[in-house]
C-alpha positions as CSV (number, residue, x, y, z in Angstrom):
1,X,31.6,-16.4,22.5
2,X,34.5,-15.5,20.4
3,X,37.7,-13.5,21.8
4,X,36.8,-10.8,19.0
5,X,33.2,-10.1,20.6
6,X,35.0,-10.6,24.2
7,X,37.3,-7.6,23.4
8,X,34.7,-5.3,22.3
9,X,32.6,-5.8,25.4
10,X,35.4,-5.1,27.3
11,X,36.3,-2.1,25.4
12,X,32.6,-1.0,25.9
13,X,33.2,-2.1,29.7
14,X,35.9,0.1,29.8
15,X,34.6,3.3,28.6
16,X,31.9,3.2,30.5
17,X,33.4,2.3,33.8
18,X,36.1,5.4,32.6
19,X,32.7,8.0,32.1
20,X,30.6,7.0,34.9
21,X,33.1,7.4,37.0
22,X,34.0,10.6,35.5
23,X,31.2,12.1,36.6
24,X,30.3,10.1,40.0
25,X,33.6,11.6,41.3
26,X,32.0,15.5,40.0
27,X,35.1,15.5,37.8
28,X,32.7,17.6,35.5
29,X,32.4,20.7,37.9
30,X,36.2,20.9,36.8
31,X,34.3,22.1,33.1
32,X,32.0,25.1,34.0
33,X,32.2,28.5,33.4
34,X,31.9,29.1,37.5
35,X,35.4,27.3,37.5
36,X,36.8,29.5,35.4
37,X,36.2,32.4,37.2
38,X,37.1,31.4,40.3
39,X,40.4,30.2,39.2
40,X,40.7,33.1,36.8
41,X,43.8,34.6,37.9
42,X,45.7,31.2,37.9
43,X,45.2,30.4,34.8
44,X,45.6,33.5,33.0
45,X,49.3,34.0,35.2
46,X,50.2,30.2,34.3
47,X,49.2,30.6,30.8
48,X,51.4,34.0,30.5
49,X,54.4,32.1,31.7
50,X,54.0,28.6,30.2
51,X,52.0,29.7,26.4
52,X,53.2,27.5,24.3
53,X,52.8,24.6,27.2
54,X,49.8,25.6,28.2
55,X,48.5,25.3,24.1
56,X,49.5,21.4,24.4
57,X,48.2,20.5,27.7
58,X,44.7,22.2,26.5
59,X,44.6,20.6,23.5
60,X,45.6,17.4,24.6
61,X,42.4,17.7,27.1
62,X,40.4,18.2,24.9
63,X,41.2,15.6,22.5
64,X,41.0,12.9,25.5
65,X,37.5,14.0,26.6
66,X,36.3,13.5,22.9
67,X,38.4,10.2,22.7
68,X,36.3,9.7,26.1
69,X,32.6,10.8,24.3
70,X,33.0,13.5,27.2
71,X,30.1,15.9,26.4
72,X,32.5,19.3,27.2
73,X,32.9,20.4,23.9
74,X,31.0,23.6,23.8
75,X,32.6,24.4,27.5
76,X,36.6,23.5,25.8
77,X,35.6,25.6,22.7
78,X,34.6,28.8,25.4
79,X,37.3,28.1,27.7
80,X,40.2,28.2,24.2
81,X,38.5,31.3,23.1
82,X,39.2,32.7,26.7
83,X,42.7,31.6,27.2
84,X,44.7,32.0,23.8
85,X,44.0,34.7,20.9
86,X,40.8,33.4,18.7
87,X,43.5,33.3,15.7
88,X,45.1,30.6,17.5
89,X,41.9,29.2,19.1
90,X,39.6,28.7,16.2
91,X,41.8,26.5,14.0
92,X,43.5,24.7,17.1
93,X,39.7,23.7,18.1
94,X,38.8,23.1,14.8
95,X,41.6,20.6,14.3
96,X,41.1,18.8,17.7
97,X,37.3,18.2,17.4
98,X,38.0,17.1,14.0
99,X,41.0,14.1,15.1
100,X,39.0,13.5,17.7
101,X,35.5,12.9,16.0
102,X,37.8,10.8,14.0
103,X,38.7,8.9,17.1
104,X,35.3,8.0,17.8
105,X,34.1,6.9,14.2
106,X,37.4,4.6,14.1
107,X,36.3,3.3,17.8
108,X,32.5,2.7,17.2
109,X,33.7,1.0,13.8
110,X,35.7,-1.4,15.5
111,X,32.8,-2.4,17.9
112,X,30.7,-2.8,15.3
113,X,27.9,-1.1,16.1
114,X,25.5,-2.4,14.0
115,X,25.2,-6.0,15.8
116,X,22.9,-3.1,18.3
117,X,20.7,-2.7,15.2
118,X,20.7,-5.8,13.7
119,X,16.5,-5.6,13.4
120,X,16.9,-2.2,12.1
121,X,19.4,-3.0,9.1
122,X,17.1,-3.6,6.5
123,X,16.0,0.5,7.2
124,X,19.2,1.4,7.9
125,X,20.2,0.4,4.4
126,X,17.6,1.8,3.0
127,X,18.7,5.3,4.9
128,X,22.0,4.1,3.6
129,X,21.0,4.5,-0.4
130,X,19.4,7.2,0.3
131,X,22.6,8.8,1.6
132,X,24.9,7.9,-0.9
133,X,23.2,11.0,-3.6
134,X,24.2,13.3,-1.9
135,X,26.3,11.8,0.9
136,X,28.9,14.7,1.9
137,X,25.7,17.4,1.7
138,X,24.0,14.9,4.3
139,X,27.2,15.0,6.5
140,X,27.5,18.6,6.6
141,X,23.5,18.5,7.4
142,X,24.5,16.4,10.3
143,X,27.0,18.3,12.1
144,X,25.3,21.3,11.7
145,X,22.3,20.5,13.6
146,X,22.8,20.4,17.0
147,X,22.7,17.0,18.5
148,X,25.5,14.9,20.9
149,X,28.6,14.8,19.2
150,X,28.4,11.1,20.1
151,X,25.2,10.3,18.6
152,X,26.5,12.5,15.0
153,X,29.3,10.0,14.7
154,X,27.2,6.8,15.6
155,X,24.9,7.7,13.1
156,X,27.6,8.0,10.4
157,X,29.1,4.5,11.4
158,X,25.2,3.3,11.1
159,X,25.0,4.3,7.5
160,X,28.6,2.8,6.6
161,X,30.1,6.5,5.8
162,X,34.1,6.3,4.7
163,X,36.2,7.8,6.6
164,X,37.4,10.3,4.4
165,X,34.4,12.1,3.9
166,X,33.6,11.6,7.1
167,X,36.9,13.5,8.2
168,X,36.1,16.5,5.9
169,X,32.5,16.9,6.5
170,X,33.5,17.3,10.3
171,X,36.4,19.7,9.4
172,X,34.1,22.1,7.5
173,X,31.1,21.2,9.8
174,X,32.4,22.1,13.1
175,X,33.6,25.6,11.8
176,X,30.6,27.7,12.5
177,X,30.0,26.1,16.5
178,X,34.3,26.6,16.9
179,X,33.8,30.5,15.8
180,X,30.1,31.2,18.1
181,X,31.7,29.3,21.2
182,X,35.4,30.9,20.7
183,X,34.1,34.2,20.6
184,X,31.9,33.5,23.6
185,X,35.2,32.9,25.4
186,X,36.4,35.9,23.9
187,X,33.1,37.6,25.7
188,X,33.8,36.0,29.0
189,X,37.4,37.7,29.6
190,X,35.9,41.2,28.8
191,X,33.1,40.3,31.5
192,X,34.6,38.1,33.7
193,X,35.6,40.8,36.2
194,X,32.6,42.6,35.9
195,X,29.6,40.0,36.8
196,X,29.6,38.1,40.3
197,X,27.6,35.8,38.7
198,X,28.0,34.8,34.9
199,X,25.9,32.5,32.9
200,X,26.1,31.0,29.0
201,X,23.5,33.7,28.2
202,X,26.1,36.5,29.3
203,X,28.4,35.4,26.7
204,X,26.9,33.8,24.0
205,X,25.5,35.7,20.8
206,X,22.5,33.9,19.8
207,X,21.9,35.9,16.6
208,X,25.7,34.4,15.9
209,X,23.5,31.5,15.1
210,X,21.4,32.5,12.0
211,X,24.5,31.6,10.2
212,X,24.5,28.3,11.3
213,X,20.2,27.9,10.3
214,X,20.9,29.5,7.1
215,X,24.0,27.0,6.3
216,X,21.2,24.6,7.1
217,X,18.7,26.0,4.7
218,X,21.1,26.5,1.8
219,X,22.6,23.0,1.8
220,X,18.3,21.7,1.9
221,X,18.3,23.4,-0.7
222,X,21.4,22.4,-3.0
223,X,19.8,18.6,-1.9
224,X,16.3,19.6,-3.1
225,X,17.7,21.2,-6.5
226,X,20.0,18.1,-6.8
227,X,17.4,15.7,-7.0
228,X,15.1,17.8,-8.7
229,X,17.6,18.1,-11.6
230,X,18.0,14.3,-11.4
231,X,14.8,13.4,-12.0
């Protein structure tokens, strides 16, 4: 075995030793909105006297538990809209899923994920053509619907994306989920006080979502049109 494939598997070692772990020691109850309750006043007194601190330690978070494939996106993207003004919130988020799904396409490209698949490559290319008509439309199709972030940015390694598109099909793609889970944060600190017992569905507006199925729908149908004109 060559020291190249030796490195990956220990880089695949690693990362899962690093999230198995995570969660055998229940470092995960640490992401919930219980948590934030309970530790409400703490962190609203520490973010009052430490702001701009407190913006770089979040962030930093967050980036490492996407670096990690940590699936505590949605709970990060409540918690910013909770702690900091949704002005700063939004596009912080936005930029830190975006460097950080840019983390994990780089990563999975250097392990090479496709030796996994090598009996699927002949589809896999085939998906791959497909793709390449309409290539960014298909990107933004793929962060939209709502799957693991991780299995998103395998798929785009899969299909030999570049990482330029990649990067800006995430930056637009991620806009709609960093607004709906910000302002859910945003709905938490008005109820937070109020509720003994709070819950996702307390916060979150679903209808916030049509925008999201109709983003959906209309970029269907610019891929539908597209080909139809082709032809």
């Amino acid at each position: 075995m060559s020291k190249l494939n030796l490195k990956k598997i220990f880089l695949i070692f690693l990362f899962s030793i690093i999230v198995i772990s995570f969660f055998l020691l229940d470092l995960d109850n640490f992401f919930s909105i219980d948590f934030i309750k309970r530790n409400n006043d703490f962190f609203q007194n520490f973010i009052n006297e430490n702001f701009l601190f407190s913006i770089i330690v979040f962030y930093l978070l967050f980036l490492v538990l996407l670096f990690f494939f940590l699936p505590f996106s949605a709970i990060m993207l409540i918690f910013s809209g909770f702690s900091f003004n949704i002005y700063i919130s939004i596009p912080l988020s936005i930029i830190t899923i975006t460097i950080g799904g840019l983390f994990n396409f780089l990563l999975l490209k250097k392990i090479n994920l496709i030796i996994f698949f090598e009996k699927a490559k002949y589809w896999l290319n085939k998906i791959s053509l497909t793709f390449k008509n309409n290539e960014f439309q298909y990107l933004l199709l793929l962060r939209l619907i709502p799957i693991p972030f991780i299995i998103q940015n395998a798929i785009t390694v899969l299909l030999n994306i570049s990482a330029k598109k990649f990067f800006f099909a995430t930056l637009l793609g991620v806009i709609p989920y960093a607004v709906i889970y910000s302002l859910a944060g945003l709905q938490l600190r008005k109820v937070i006080d109020k509720s003994e017992f709070i819950t996702i569905k307390d916060i979150l507006n679903y209808e916030n979502f049509f925008v999201v199925f109709l983003l959906i729908f209309l970029i269907l149908m610019s891929i539908f049109f597209k080909k139809k004109l082709i032809k």
